[in-house]
N, C-alpha and C positions, 0 to 999 in steps of 0.2 A: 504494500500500500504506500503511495506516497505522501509523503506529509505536508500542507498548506504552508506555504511561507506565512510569515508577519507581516506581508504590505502583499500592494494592490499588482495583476501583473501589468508589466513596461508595455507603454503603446505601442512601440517599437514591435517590439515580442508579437503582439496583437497583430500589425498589419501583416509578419511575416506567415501566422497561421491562414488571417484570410485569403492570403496569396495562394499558397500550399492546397487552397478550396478550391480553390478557382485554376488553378493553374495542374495541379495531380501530380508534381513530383517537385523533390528538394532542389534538385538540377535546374527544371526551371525556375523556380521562386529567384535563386543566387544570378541565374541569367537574368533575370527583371531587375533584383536589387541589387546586384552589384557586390553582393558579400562574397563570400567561398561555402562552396556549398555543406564544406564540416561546421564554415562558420554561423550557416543557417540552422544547421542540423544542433550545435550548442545551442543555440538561440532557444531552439523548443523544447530541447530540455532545461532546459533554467525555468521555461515558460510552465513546463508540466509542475515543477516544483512549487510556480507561485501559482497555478491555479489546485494545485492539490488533489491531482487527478488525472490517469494515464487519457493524454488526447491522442497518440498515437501509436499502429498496430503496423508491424511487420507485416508487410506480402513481398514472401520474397526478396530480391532487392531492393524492392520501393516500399512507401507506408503509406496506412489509408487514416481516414481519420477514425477513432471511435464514435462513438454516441457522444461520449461526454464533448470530443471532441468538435463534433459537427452543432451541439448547442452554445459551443463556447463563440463559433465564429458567428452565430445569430448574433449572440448579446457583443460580440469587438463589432461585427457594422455598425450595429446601432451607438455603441459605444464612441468610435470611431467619428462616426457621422456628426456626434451633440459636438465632439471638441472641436471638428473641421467648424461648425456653424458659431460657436460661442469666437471661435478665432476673425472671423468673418466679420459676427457683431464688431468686436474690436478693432478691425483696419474700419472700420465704416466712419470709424467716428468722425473723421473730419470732410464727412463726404465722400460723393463718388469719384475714383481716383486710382488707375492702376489699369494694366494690360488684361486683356481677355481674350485669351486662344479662344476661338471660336471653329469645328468643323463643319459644313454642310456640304449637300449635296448637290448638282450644278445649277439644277432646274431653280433651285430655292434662293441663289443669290441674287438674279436679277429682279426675281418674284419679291421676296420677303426680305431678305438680311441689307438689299442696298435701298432702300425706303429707311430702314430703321438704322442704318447708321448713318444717314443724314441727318435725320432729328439727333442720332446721339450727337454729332458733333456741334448741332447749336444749342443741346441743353446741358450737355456736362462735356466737354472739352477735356479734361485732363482724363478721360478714360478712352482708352485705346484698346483697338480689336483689331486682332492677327486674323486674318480668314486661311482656311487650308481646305481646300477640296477635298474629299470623302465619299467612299458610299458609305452606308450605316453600317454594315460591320465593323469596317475601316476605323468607322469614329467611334462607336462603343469601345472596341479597343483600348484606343486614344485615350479616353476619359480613365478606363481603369488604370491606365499604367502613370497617369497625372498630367499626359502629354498637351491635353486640349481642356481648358476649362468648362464649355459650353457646346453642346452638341444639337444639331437638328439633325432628326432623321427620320423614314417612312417605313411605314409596313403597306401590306394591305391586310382585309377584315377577312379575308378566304386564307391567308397564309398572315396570321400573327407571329410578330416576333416576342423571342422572352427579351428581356431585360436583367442583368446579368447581376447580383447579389455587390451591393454596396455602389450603383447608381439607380436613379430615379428619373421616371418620366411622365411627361407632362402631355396630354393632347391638343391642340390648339387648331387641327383644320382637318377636315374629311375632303376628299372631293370622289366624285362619279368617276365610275371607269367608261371608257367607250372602246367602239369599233373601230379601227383606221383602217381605209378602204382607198385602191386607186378610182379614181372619178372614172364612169361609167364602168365599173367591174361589175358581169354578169352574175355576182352572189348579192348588190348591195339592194337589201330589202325596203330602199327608201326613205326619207322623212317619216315620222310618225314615234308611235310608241316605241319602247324599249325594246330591243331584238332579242327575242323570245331563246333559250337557250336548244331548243330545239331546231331554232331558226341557226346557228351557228353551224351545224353541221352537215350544211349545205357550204360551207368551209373546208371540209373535211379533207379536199386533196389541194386546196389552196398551198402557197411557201409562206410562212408564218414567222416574223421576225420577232426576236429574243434580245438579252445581251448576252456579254461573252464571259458572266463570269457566274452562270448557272449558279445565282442567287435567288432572293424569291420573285424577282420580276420574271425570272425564267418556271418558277416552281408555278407563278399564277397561273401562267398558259398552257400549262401543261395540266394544272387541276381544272380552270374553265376546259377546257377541251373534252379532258374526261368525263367530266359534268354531260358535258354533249355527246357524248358517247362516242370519240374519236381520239384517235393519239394523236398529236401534232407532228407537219414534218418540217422542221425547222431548216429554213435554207440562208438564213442570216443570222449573224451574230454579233450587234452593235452596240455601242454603249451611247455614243451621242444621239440625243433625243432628235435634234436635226438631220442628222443620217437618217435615221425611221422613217420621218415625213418624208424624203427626199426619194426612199427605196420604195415608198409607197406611192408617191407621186408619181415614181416612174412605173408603176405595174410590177413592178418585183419582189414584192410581198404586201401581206396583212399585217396589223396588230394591235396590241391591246395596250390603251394607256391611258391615265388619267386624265383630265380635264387640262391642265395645266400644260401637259407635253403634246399640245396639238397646237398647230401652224393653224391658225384657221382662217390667215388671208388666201392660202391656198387654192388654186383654182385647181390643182391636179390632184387634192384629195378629196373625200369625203368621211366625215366622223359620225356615226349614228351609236346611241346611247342602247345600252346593254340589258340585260334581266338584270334585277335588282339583288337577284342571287349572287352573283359577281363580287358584290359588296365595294368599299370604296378603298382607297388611298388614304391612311392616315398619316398626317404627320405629328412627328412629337418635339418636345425641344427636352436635352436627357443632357443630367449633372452628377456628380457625385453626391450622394447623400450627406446635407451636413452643408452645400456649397451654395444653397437656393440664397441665403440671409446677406451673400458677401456681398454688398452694396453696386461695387460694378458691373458681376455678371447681372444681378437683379435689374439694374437698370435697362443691359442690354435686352434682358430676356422679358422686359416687360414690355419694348419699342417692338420685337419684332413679334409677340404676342400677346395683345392689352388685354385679351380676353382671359388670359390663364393669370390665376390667383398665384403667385411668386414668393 
């Protein structure tokens, strides 16, 4: 049995368990933080001492956590998260004032992050934002490893994302998915109602454009399709939203995409609105837990979404 130290355990100690959760081996944790990885492996032993309680179990040459060990990293997030926010409170005091890494995705910076940091720059001026292009995995990433302060990212409601243990997210906008169709293609059902999911499979030998990096923008079209009782045959694989219109404008594929990623000056496309089964495009804006209270990201995070409570 181990015996409980006399004090509380080192934050320190704390962050390197929640790593070892999230991450599955000693080796990585020391690659993130930067220790040696005997020096992380002492770390959680000293740690097991001051929580008083074996948190970890040999498999082999790796370790898994225990029980004890897997409630101890509930209570270090949360732990974790109150000191990151009381530290927060603190730099606030004399206003908003300081850098903020910000990641989003491409579609969102001309849409939402550059509106909002024009206001930020004529209402708080000493707060500065780094932008860095992302998809959402990319930037969850980011956030856990401390790289990016402030994230925006999407899912859709047919393929939810999780949200990875010690950040947090906010919802701020849905939008409609649709059709994208070359103008006069002999599938396109017209103006009107939503195209009926049975009506897509009139699709079914169509070339159906993706991206390239069989995420869930690729996982959607692959579950709509099934839905419609067809397997898709993917004959592109693009990432920029502008190439999609452009591939479709020229009759060389279909596809599916939110409201926001359609050209709709376009004379060589057409976009017709989908069964409501489909569901929408969410986007979120996603922080470390504990980081919502620090006065500049809040600032920023409240310009490029007034609607979400901060």
């Amino acid at each position: 049995m181990i015996e409980p130290a006399d004090h509380l355990p080192d934050l320190g100690r704390l962050r390197l368990l929640v790593e070892l959760s999230r991450l599955g081996t000693m080796a990585a944790v020391a690659e993130r933080t930067g220790y040696g990885t005997s020096a992380v492996s002492k770390h959680l032993a000293v740690l097991e001492q001051e929580a008083g309680a074996r948190l970890l179990a040999p498999v082999g040459r790796r370790v898994r956590l225990t029980p004890a060990g897997e409630r101890l990293v509930e209570h270090a997030v949360a732990i974790l998260a109150a000191v990151e926010e009381a530290r927060a409170e603190l730099r606030g005091e004399t206003g908003p004032a300081g850098r903020v890494r910000v990641a989003t995705f491409a579609s969102a910076v001309e849409q939402v992050v550059m509106p909002a940091l024009v206001g930020l720059r004529e209402r708080h001026p000493r707060v500065e934002v780094q932008l860095n292009e992302h998809e959402p995995e990319q930037t969850l990433e980011l956030l856990l490893a401390g790289d990016v302060d402030l994230g925006i990212v999407y899912d859709y409601s047919l393929v939810p994302r999780t949200v990875p243990k010690g950040l947090s997210a906010r919802q701020f906008a849905a939008q409609p998915m649709f059709l994208l169709l070359p103008a006069g293609h002999p599938s396109d059902p017209g103006p009107g109602g939503p195209v009926p999911l049975a009506g897509l499979g009139r699709l079914a030998e169509a070339g159906w454009i993706t991206n390239s990096r069989g995420s869930d923008d690729d996982e959607l079209v692959q579950r709509v399709c099934a839905l419609a009782g067809f397997t898709p045959r993917i004959v592109h694989r693009v990432d920029s939203l502008h190439l999609v219109n452009l591939l479709a404008g020229a009759g060389l594929g279909v596809a599916l995409l939110a409201e926001s990623g359609i050209e709709r000056r376009r004379a060589d496309v057409v976009c017709r609105p989908v069964d409501p089964l489909v569901g929408t495009r969410r986007h979120f804006l996603a922080a470390r837990a504990g980081q919502w209270s620090w006065p500049p990201l809040a600032e920023v995070a409240r310009l490029i979404a007034p609607e979400v409570d901060v």
